[in-house]
N, CA, C and O atoms as a GROMACS GRO file, in nm:
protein
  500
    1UNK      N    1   7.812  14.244   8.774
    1UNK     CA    2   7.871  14.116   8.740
    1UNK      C    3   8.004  14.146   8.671
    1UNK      O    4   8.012  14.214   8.569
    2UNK      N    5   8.063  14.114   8.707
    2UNK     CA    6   8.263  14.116   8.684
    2UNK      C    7   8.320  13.999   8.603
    2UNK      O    8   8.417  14.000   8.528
    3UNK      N    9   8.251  13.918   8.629
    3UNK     CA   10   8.343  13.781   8.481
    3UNK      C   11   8.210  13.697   8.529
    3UNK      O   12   8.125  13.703   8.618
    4UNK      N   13   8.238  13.628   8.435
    4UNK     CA   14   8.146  13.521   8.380
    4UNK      C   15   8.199  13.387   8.301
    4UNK      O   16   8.225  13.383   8.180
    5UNK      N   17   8.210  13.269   8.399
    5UNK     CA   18   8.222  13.193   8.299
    5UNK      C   19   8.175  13.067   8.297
    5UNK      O   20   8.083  13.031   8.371
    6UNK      N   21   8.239  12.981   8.204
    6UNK     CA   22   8.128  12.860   8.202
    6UNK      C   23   8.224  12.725   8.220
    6UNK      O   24   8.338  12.713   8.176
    7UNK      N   25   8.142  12.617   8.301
    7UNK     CA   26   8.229  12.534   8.395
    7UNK      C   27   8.180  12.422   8.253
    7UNK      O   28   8.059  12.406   8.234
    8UNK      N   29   8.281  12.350   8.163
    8UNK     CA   30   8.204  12.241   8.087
    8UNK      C   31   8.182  12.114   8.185
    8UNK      O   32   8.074  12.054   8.186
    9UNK      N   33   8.288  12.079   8.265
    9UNK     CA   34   8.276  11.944   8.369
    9UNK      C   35   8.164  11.993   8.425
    9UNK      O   36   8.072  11.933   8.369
   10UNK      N   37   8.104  12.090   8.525
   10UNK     CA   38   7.993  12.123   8.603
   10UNK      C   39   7.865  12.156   8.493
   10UNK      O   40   7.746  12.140   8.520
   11UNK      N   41   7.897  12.187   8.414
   11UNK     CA   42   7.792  12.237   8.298
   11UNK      C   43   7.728  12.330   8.397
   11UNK      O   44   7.616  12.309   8.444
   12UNK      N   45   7.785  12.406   8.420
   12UNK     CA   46   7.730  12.562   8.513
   12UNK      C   47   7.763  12.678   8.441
   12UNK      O   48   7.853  12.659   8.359
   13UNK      N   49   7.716  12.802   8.447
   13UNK     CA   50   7.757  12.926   8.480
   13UNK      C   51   7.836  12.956   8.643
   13UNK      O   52   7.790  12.937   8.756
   14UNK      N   53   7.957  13.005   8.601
   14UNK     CA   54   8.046  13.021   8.741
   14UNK      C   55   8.033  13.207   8.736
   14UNK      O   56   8.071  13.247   8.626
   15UNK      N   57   7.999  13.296   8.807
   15UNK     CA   58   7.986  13.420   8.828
   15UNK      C   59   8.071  13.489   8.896
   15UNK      O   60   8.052  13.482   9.018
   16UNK      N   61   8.190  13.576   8.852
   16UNK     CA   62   8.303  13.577   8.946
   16UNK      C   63   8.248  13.768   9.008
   16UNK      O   64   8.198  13.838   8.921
   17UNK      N   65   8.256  13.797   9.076
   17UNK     CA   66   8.184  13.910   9.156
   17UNK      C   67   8.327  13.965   9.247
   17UNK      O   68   8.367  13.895   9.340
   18UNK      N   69   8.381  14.063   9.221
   18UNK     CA   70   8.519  14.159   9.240
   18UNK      C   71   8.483  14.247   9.330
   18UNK      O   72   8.421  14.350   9.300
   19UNK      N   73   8.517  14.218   9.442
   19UNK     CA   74   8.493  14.357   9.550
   19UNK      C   75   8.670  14.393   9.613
   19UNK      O   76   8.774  14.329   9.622
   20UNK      N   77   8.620  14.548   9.648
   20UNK     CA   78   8.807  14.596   9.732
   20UNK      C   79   8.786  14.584   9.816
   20UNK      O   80   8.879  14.522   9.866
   21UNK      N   81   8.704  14.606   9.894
   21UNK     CA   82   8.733  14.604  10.067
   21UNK      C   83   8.706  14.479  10.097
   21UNK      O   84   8.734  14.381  10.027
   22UNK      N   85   8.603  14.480  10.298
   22UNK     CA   86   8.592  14.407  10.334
   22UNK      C   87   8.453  14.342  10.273
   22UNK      O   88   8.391  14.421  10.202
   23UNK      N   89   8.395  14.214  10.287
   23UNK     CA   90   8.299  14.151  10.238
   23UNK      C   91   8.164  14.185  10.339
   23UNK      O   92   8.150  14.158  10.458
   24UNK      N   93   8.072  14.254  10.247
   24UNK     CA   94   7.963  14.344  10.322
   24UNK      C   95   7.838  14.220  10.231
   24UNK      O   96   7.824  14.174  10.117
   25UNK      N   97   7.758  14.207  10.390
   25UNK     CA   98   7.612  14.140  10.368
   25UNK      C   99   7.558  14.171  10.299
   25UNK      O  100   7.485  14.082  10.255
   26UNK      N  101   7.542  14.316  10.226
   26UNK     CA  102   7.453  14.370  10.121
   26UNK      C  103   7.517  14.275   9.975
   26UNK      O  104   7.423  14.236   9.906
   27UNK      N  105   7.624  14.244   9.931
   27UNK     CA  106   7.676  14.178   9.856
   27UNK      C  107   7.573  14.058   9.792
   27UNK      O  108   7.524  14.073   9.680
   28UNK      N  109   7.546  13.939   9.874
   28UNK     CA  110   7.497  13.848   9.879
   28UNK      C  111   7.326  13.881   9.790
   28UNK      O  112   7.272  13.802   9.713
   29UNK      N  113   7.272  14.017   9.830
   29UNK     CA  114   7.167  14.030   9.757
   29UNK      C  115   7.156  14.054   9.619
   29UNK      O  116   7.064  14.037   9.539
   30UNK      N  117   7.304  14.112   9.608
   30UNK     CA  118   7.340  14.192   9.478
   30UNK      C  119   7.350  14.036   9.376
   30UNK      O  120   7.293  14.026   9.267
   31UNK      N  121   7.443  13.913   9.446
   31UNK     CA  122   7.476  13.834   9.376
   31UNK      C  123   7.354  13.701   9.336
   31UNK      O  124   7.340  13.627   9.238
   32UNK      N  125   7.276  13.718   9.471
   32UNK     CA  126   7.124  13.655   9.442
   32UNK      C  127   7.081  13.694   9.338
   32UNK      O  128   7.053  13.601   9.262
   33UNK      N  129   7.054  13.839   9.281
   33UNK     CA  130   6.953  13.866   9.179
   33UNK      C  131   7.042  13.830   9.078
   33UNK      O  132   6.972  13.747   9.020
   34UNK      N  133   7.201  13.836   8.985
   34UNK     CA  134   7.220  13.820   8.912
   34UNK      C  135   7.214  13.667   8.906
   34UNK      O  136   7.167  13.615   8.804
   35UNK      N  137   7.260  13.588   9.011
   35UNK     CA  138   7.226  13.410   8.991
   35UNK      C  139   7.074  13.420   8.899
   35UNK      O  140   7.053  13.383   8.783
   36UNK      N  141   6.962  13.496   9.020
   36UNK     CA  142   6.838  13.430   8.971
   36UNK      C  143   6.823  13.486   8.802
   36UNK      O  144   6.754  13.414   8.730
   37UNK      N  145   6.888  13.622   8.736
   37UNK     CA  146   6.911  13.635   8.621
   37UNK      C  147   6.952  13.520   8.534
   37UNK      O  148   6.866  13.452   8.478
   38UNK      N  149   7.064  13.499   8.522
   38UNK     CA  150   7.087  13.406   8.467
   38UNK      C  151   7.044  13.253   8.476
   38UNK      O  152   7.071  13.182   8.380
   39UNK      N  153   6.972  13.190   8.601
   39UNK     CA  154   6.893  13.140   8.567
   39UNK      C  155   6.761  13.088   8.498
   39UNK      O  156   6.706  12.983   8.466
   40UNK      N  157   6.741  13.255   8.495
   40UNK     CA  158   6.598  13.278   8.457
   40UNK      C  159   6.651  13.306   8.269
   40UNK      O  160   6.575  13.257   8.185
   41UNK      N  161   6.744  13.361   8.232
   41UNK     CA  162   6.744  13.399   8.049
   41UNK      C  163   6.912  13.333   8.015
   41UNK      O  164   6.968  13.372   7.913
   42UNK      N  165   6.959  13.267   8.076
   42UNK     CA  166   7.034  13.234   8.037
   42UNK      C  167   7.098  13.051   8.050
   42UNK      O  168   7.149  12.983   7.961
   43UNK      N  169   7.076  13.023   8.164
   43UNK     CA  170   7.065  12.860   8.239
   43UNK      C  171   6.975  12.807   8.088
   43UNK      O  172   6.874  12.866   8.048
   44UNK      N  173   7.037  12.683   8.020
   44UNK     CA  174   7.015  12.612   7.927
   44UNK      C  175   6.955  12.507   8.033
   44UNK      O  176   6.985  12.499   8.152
   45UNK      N  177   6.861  12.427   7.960
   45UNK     CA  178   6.777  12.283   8.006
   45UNK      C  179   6.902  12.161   8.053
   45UNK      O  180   6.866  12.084   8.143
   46UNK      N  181   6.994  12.149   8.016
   46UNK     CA  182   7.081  12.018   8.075
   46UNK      C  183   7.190  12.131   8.171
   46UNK      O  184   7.288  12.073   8.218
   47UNK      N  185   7.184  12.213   8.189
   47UNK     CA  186   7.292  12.258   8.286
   47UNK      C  187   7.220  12.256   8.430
   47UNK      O  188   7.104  12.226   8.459
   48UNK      N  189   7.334  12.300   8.515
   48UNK     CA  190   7.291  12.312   8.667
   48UNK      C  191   7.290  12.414   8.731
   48UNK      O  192   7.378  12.489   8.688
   49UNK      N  193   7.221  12.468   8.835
   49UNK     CA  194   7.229  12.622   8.863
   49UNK      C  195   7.336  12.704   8.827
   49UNK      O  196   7.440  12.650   8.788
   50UNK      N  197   7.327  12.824   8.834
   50UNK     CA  198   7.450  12.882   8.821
   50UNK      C  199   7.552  12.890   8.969
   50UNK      O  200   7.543  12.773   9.007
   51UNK      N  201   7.600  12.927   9.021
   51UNK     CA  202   7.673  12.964   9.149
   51UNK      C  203   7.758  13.108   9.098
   51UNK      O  204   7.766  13.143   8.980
   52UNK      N  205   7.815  13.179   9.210
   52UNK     CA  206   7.860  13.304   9.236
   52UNK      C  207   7.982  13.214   9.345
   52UNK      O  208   7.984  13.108   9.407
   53UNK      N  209   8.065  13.320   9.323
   53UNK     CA  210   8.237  13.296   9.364
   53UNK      C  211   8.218  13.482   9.415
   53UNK      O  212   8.188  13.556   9.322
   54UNK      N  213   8.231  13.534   9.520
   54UNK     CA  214   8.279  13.686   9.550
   54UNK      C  215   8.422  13.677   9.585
   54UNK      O  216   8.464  13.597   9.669
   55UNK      N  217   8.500  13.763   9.518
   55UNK     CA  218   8.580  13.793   9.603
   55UNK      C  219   8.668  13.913   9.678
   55UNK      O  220   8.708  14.012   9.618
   56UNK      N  221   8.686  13.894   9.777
   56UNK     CA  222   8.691  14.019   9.840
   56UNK      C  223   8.872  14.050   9.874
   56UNK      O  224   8.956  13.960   9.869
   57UNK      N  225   8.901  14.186   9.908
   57UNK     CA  226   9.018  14.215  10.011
   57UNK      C  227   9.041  14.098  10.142
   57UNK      O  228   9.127  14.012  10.162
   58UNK      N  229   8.921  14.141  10.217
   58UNK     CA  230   8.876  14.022  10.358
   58UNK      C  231   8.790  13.996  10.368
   58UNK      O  232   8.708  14.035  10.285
   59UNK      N  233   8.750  13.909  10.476
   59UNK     CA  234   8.605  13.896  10.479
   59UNK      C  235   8.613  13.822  10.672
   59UNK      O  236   8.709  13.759  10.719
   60UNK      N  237   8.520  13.848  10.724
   60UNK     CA  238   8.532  13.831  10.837
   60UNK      C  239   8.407  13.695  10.820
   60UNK      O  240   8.292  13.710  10.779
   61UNK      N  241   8.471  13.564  10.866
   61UNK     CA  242   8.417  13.433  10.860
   61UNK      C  243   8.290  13.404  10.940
   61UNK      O  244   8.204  13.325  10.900
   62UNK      N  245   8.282  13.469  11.056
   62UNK     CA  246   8.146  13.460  11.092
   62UNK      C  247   8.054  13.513  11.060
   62UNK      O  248   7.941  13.485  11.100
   63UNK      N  249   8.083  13.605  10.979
   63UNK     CA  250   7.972  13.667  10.929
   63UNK      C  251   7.930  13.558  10.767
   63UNK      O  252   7.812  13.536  10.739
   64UNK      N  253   7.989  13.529  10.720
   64UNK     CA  254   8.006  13.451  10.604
   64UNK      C  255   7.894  13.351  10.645
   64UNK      O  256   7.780  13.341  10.601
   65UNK      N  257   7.983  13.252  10.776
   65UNK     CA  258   7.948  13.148  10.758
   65UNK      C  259   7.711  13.165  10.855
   65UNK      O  260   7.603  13.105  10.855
   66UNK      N  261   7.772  13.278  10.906
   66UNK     CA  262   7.629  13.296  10.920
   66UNK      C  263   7.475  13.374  10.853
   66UNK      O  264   7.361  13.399  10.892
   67UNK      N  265   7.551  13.389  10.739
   67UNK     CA  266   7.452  13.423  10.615
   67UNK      C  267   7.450  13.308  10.582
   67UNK      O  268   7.354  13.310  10.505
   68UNK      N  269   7.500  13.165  10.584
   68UNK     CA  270   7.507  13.066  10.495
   68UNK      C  271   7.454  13.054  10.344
   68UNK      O  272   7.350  13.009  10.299
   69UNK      N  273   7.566  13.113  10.284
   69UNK     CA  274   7.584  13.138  10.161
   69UNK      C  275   7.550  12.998  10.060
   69UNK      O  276   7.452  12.984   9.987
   70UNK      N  277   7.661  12.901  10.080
   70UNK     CA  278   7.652  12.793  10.037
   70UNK      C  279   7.562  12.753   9.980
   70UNK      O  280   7.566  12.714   9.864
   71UNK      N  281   7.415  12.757  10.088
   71UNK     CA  282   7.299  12.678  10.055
   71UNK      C  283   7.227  12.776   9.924
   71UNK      O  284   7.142  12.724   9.853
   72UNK      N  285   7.266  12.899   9.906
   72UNK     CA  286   7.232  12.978   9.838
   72UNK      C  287   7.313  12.997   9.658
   72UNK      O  288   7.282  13.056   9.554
   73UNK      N  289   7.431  12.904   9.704
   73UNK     CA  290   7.576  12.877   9.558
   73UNK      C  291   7.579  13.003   9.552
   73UNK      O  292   7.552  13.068   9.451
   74UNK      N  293   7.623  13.064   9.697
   74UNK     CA  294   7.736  13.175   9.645
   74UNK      C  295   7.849  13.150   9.782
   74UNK      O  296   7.833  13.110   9.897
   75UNK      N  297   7.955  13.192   9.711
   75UNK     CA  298   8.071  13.168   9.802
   75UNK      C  299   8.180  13.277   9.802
   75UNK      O  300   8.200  13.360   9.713
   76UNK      N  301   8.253  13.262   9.926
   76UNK     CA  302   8.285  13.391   9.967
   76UNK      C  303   8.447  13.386  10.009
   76UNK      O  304   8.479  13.331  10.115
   77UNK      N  305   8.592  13.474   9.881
   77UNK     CA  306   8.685  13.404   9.925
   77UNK      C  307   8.775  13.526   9.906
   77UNK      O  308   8.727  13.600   9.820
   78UNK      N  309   8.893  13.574   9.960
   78UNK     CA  310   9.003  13.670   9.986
   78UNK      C  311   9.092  13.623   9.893
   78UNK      O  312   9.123  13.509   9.859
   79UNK      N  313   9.142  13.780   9.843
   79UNK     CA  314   9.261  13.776   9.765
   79UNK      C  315   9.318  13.859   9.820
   79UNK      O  316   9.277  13.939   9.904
   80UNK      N  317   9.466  13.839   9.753
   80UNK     CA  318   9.579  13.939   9.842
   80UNK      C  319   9.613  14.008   9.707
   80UNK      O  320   9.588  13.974   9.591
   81UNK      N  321   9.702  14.155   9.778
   81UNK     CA  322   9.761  14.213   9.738
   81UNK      C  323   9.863  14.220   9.676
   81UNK      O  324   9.902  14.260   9.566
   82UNK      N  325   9.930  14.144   9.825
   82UNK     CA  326  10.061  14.167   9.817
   82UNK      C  327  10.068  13.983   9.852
   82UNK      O  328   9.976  13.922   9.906
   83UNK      N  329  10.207  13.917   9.806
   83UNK     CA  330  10.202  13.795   9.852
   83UNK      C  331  10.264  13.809   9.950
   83UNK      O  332  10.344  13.901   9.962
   84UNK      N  333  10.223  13.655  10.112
   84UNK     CA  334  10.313  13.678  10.206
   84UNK      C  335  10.416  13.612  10.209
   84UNK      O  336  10.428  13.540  10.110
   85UNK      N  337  10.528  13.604  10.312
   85UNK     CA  338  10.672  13.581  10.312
   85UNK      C  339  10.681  13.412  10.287
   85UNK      O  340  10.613  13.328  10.346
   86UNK      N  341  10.784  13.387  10.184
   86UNK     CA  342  10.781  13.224  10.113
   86UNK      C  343  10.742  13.142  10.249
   86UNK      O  344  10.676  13.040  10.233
   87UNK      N  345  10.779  13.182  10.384
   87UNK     CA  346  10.759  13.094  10.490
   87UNK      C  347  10.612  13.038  10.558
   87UNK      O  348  10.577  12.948  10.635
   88UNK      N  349  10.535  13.168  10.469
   88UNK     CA  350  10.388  13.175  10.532
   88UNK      C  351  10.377  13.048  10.466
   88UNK      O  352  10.357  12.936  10.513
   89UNK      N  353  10.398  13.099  10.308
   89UNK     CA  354  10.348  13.024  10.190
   89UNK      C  355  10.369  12.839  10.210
   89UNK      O  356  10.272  12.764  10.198
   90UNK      N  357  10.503  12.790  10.238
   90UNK     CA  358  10.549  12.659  10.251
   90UNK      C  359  10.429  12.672  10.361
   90UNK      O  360  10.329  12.688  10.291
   91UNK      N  361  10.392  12.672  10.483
   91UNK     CA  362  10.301  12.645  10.598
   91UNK      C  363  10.180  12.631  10.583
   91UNK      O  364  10.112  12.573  10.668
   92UNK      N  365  10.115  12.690  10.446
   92UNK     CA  366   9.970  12.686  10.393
   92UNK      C  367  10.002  12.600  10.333
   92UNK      O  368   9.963  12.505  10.402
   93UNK      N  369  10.058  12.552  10.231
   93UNK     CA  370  10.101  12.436  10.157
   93UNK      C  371  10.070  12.325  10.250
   93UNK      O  372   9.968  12.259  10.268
   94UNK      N  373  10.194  12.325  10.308
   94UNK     CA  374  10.229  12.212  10.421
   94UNK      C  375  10.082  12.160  10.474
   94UNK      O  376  10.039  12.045  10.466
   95UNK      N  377  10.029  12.254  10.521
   95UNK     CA  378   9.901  12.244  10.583
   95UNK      C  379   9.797  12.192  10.505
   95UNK      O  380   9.739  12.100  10.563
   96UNK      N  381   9.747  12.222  10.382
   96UNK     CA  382   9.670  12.178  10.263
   96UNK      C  383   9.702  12.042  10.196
   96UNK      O  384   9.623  11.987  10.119
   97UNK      N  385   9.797  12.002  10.224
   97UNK     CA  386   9.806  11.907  10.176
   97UNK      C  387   9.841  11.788  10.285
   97UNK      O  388   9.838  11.671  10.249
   98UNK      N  389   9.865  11.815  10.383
   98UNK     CA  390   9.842  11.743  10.512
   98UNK      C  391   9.656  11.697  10.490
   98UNK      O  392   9.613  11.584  10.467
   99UNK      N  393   9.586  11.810  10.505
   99UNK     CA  394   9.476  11.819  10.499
   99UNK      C  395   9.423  11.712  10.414
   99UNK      O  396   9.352  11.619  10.452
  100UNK      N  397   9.473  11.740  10.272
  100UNK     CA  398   9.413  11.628  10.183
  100UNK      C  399   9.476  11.516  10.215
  100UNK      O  400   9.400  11.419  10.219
  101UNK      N  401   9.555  11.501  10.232
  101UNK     CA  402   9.594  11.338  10.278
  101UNK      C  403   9.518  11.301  10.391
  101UNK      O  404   9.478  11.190  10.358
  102UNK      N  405   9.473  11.324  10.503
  102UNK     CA  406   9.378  11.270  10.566
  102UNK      C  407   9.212  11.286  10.539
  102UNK      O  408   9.118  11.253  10.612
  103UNK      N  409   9.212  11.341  10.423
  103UNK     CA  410   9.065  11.311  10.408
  103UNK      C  411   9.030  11.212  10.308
  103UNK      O  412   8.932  11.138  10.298
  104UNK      N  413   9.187  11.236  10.201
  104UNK     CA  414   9.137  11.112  10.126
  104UNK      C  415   9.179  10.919  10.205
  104UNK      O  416   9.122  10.814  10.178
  105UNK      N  417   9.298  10.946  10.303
  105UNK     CA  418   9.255  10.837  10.375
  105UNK      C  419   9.109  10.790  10.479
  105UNK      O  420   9.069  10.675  10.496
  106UNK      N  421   9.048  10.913  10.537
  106UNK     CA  422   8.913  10.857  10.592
  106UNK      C  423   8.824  10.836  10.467
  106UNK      O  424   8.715  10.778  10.472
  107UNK      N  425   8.885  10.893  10.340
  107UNK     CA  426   8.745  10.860  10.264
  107UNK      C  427   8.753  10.659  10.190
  107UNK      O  428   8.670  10.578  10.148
  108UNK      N  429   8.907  10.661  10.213
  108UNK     CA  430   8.930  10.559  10.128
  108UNK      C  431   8.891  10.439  10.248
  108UNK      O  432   8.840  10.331  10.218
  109UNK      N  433   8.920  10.473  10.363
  109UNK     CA  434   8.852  10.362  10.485
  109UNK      C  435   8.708  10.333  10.552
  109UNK      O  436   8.677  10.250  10.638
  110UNK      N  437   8.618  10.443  10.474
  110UNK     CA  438   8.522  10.424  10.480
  110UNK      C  439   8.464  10.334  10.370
  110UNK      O  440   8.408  10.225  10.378
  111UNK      N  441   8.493  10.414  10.259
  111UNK     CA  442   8.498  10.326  10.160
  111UNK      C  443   8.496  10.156  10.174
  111UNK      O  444   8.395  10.089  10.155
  112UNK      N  445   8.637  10.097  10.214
  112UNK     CA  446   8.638   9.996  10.216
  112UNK      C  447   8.588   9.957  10.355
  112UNK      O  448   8.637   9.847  10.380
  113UNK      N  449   8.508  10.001  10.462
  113UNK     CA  450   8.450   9.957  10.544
  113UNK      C  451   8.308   9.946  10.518
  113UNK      O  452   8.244   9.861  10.579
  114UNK      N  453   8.238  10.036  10.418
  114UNK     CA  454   8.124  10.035  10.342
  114UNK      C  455   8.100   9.889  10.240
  114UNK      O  456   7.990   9.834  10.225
  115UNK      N  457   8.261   9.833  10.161
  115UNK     CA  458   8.232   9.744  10.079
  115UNK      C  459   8.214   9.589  10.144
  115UNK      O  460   8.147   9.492  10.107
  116UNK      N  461   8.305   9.610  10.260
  116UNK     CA  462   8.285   9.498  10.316
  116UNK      C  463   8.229   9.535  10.506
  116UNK      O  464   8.293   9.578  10.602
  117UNK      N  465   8.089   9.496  10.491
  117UNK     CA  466   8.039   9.532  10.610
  117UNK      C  467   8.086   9.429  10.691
  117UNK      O  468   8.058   9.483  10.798
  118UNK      N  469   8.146   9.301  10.731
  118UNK     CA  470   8.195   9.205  10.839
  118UNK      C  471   8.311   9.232  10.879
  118UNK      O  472   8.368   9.154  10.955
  119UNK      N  473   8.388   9.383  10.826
  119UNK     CA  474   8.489   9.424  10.934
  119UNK      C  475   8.479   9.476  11.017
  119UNK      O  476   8.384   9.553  11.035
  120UNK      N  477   8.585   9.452  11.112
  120UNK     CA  478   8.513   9.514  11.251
  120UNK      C  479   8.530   9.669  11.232
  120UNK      O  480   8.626   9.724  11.179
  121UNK      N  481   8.431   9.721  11.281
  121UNK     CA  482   8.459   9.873  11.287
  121UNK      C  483   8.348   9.915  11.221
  121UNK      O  484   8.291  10.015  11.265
  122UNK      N  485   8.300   9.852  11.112
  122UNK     CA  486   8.219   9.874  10.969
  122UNK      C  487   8.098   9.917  11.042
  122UNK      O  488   8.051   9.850  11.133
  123UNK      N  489   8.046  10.031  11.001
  123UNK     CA  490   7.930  10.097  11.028
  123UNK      C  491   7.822  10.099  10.946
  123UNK      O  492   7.725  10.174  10.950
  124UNK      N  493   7.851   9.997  10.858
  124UNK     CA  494   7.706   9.983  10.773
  124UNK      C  495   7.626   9.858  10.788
  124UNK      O  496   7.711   9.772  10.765
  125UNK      N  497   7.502   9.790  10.816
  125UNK     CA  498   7.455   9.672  10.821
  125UNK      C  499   7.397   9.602  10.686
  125UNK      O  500   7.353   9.487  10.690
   0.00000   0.00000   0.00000
């Protein structure tokens, strides 16, 4: 276990887990037993599980997404070395926040298709 810390909004233990290379399946067991640790002598009565954050050099996504970690609150994310060229950087930006703007508009039109079910479109009865 590599850092440790504590979320007050989540009232969690957040478990930060430091690897160099690539992100190896054996990992996930390593980070299971310290979750179920700290659940077991450390998790207070009003908090919520703990979760695990790994992070790695790389990590190859199908393998990730087919351990399905998630359901387990551990998650699996790359850091760099070196940063890449400002051009990468504006394009991930660009992209992320494209991103959030259309999710918080489908969330905000569901929303109001949820409050008022007699619009057309409205998928709730």
């Amino acid at each position: 276990m590599d850092l440790l810390f504590y979320h007050r909004k989540l009232k969690r233990l957040i478990l930060i887990e430091l690897k160099i290379g690539e992100f190896a399946p054996q990992y996930k067991g390593q980070v299971e037993l310290y979750l179920k640790w700290l659940s077991k002598y450390e998790k207070q009565e009003d908090e919520q599980e703990p979760i695990a954050i790994i992070l790695c050099a790389s990590k190859d996504s199908e393998v990730v997404e087919l351990m399905d970690l998630e359901r387990d609150n551990i998650h699996v994310s790359e850091y760099w070395l070196e940063l890449p060229p400002k051009e990468v950087l504006e394009r991930k930006l660009h992209r992320a926040i494209e991103n959030a703007t259309m999710n918080e508009e489908y969330d905000l039109s569901t929303m109001k298709a949820r409050a008022n079910p007699h619009v057309k479109g409205s998928t709730t009865k």
